[in-house]
SEKOLDREN-125664 format. One line per 5 residues: their letters; for each residue x, y, z of C-alpha. Coordinates in Angstrom, 1 decimal, padded with zeros to 4 digits, m for minus. Example, Ala and Ser with C-alpha at 12.3 -4.5 7.8 and 13.67 -1.06 7.14 Angstrom:
! SEKOLDREN-125664
AS = 012.3:m004.5:007.8 | 013.7:m001.1:007.1
! end
This chain:
! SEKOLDREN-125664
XXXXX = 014.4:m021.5:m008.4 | 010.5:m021.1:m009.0 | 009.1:m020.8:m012.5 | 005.5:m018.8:m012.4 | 003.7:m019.5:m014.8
XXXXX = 000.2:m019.1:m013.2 | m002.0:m017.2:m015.3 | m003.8:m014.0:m013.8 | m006.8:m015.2:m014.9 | m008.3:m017.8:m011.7
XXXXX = m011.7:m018.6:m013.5 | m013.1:m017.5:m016.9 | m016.9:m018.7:m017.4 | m018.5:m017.0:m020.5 | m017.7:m013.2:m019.9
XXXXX = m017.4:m013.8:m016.2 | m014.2:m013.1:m015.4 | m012.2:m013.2:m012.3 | m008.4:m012.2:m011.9 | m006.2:m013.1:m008.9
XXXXX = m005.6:m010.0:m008.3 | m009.2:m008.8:m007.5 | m009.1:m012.2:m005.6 | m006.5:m011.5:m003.5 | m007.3:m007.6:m003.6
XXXXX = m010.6:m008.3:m001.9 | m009.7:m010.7:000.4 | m007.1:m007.6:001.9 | m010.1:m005.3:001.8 | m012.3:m008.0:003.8
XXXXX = m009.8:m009.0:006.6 | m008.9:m005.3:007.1 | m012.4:m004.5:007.6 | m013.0:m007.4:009.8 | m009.8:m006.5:012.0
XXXXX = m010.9:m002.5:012.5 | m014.4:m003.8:013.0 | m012.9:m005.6:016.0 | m011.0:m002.6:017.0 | m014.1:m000.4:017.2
XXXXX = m015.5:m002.6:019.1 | m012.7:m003.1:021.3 | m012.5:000.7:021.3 | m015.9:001.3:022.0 | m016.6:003.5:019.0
XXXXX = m019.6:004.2:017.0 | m019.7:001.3:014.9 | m021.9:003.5:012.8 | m019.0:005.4:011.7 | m017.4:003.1:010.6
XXXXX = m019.1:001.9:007.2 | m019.1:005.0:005.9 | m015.4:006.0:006.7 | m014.2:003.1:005.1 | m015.9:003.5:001.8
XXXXX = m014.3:007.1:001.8 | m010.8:005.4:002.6 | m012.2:002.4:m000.4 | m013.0:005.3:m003.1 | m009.8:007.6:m002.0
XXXXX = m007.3:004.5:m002.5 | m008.6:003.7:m006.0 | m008.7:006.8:m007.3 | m005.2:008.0:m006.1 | m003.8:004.9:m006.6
XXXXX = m005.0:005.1:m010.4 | m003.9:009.0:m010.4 | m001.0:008.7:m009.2 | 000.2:005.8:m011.4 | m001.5:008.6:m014.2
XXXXX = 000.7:011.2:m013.0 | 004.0:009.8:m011.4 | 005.4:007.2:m013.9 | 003.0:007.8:m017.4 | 002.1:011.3:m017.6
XXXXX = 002.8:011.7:m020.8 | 001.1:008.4:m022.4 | m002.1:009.4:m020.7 | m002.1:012.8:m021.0 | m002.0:012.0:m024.8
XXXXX = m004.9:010.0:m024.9 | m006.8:010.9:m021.5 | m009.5:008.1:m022.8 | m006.7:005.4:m021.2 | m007.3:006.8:m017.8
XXXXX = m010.4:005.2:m017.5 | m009.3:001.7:m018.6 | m008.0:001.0:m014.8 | m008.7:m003.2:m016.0 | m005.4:m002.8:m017.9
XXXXX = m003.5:m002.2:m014.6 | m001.6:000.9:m013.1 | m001.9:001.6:m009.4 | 000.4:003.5:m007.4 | 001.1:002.9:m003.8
XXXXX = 002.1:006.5:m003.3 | m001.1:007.7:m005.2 | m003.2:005.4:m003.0 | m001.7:007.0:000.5 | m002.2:010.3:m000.8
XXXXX = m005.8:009.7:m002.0 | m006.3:008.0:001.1 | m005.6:010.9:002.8 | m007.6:013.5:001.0 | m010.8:010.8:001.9
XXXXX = m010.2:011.0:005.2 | m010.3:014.7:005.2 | m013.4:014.9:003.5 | m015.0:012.4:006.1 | m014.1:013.9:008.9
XXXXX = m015.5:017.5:007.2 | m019.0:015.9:006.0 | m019.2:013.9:009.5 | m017.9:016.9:011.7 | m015.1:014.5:013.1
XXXXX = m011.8:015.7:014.6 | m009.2:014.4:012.4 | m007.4:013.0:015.7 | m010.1:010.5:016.9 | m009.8:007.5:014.5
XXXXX = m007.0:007.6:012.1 | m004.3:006.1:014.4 | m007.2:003.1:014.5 | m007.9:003.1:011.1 | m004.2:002.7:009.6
XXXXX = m003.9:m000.2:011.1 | m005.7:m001.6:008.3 | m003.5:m000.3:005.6 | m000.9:m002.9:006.4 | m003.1:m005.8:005.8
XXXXX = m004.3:m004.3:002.2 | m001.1:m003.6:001.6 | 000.1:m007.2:002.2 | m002.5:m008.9:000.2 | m001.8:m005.9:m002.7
XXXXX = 001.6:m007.1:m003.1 | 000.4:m011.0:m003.2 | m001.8:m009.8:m006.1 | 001.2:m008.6:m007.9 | 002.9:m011.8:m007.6
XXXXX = 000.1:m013.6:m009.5 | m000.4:m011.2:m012.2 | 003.8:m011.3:m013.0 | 003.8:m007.3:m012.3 | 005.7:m005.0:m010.4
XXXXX = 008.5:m007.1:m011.0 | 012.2:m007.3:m009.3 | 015.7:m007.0:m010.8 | 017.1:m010.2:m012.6 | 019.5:m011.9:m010.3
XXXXX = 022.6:m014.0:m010.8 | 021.9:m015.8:m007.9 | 020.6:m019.2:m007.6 | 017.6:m018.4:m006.3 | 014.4:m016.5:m007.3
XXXXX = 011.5:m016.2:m009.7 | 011.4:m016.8:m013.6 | 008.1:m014.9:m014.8 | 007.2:m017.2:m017.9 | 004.3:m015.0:m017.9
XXXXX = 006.3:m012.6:m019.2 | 007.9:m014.8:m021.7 | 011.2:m014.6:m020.0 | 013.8:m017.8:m018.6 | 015.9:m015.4:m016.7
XXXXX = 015.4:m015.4:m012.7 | 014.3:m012.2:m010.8 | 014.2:m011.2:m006.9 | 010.6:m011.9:m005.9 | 010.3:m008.1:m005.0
XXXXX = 006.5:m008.7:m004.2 | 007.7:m011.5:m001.9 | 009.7:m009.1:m000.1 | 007.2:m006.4:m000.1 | 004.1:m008.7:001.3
XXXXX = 007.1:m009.4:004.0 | 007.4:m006.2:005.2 | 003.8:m005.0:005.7 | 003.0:m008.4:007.4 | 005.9:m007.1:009.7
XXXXX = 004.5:m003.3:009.6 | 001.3:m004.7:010.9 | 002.8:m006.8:013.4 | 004.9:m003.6:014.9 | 002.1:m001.0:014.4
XXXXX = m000.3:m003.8:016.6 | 001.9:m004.3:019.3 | 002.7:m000.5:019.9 | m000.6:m000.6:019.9 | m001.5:m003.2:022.8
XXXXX = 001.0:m002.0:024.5 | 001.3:001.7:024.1 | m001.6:002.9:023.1 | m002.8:005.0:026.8 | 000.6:006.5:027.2
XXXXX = 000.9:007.6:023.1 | 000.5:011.1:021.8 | m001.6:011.5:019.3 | m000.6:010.5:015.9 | 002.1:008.6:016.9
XXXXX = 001.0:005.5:015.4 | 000.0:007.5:012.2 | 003.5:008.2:011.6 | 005.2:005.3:012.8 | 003.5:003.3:009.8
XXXXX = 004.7:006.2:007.9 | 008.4:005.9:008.6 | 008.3:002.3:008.3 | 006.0:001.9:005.1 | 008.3:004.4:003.0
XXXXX = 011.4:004.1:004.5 | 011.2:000.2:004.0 | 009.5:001.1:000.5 | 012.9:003.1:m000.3 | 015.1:000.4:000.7
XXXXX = 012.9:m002.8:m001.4 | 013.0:m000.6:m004.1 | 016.8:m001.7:m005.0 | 015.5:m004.7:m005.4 | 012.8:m003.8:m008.3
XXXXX = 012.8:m002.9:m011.5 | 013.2:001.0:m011.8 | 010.1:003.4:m013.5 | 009.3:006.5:m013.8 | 012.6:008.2:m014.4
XXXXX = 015.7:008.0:m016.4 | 017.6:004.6:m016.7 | 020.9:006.1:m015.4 | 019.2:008.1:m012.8 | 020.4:006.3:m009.2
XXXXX = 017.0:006.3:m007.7 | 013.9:005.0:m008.6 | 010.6:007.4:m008.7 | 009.1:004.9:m005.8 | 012.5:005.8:m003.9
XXXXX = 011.9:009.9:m004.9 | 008.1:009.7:m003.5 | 009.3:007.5:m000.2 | 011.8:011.0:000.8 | 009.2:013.3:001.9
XXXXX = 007.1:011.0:003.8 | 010.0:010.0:005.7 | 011.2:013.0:006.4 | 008.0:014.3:007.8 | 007.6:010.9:010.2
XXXXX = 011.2:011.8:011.2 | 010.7:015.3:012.4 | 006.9:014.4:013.5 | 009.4:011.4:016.3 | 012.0:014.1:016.6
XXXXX = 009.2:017.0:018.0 | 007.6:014.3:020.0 | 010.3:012.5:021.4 | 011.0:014.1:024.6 | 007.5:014.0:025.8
XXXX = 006.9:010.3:024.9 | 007.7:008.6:028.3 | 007.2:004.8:027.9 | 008.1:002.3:030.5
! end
């Protein structure tokens, strides 16, 4: 049994202020650059592309991620007082939001750069696992995106919170799983990569990120929808990315010939 009581705050100095999370936030920023910097070079790309992509995929994760919290779990609250929208230093990110903004960036880049859409992105979301990772760790220090209270005799009481209860160290489990995502997505990767159709690693972080998502999400505390509703609104937003990896694999499949 852990108690966390580690405040989100790391250092204060006058009105210098810095939070774990942006710690830990920029830290998964850094080494995901560092790591795709290495794999355009591996790759032989223009490294000049590269800058510039990323601060699309940068400005197109906030801004979903902050949408998407807007829209998908506190429309109403915001749309009530759109002023609160702005105030992203009180917290609310979604993940769903971010891979959707995320998205729409990369569109745009490829659009303003004349790019095919194809040439970097099953490169470039090997990244997102990393961010992800160190996202998740962020949580964890600022006693958010908490899991369910467990009888067990294990887990995490969030005196943060102000509770003496224990709860599943969802965040934990989360971190868990990209680390694991990454290390899939890089071996397919290594190993793969020449006799891969296009996309395929695209999707394969799809199906794993939101099908894994789903399943966590038992795990967490629900938002978004009704208490008595069985699913969560994380579970609702993982379907339809699932469902569109599966019947990318299932289009794919018989012309995927690896030895």
């Amino acid at each position: 049994m852990y108690h966390h009581n580690i405040s989100p705050i790391l250092i204060e100095i006058g009105p210098l202020t810095i939070r774990w999370y942006g710690l830990f936030f920029a830290l998964g920023l850094l080494i995901a650059y560092l790591f795709l910097l290495f794999l355009f070079k591996k790759e032989k790309f223009d490294l000049s592309y590269l800058d510039s992509v990323v601060l699309y995929l940068f400005l197109g994760m906030f801004i979903g991620a902050r949408l998407g919290h807007v829209f998908f779990y506190e429309a109403h609250y915001y749309l009530s007082d759109p002023i609160e929208i702005l105030k992203v230093w009180k917290g609310g990110l979604s993940s769903h939001g971010a891979a959707l903004g995320v998205l729409i960036a990369y569109i745009i880049w490829t659009k303003i750069y004349k790019i095919k859409f194809s040439k970097y992105i099953d490169y470039l979301i090997l990244g997102f696992p990393i961010v992800s990772m160190f996202v998740r760790l962020a949580n964890f220090f600022n006693s958010e995106i908490i899991g369910r209270p467990t009888n067990g005799k294990w887990g995490v009481i969030f005196q943060q919170l102000g509770e003496n209860f224990p709860r599943h160290p969802s965040q934990f489990y989360e971190a868990g799983l990209s680390l694991f995502i990454f290390i899939v997505l890089f071996l397919v990767y290594r190993k793969y990569k020449s006799r891969l159709p296009v996309y395929f690693i695209l999707f394969l972080y799809i199906f794993l990120y939101f099908s894994t998502r789903f399943i966590v999400e038992f795990w967490k505390d629900k938002y978004g929808l009704l208490e008595n509703f069985p699913l969560s609104m994380g579970q609702i937003l993982s379907i339809l990315p699932v469902l569109i990896a599966i019947g990318y694999f299932i289009k794919v499949f018989k012309n995927v010939k690896i030895k």
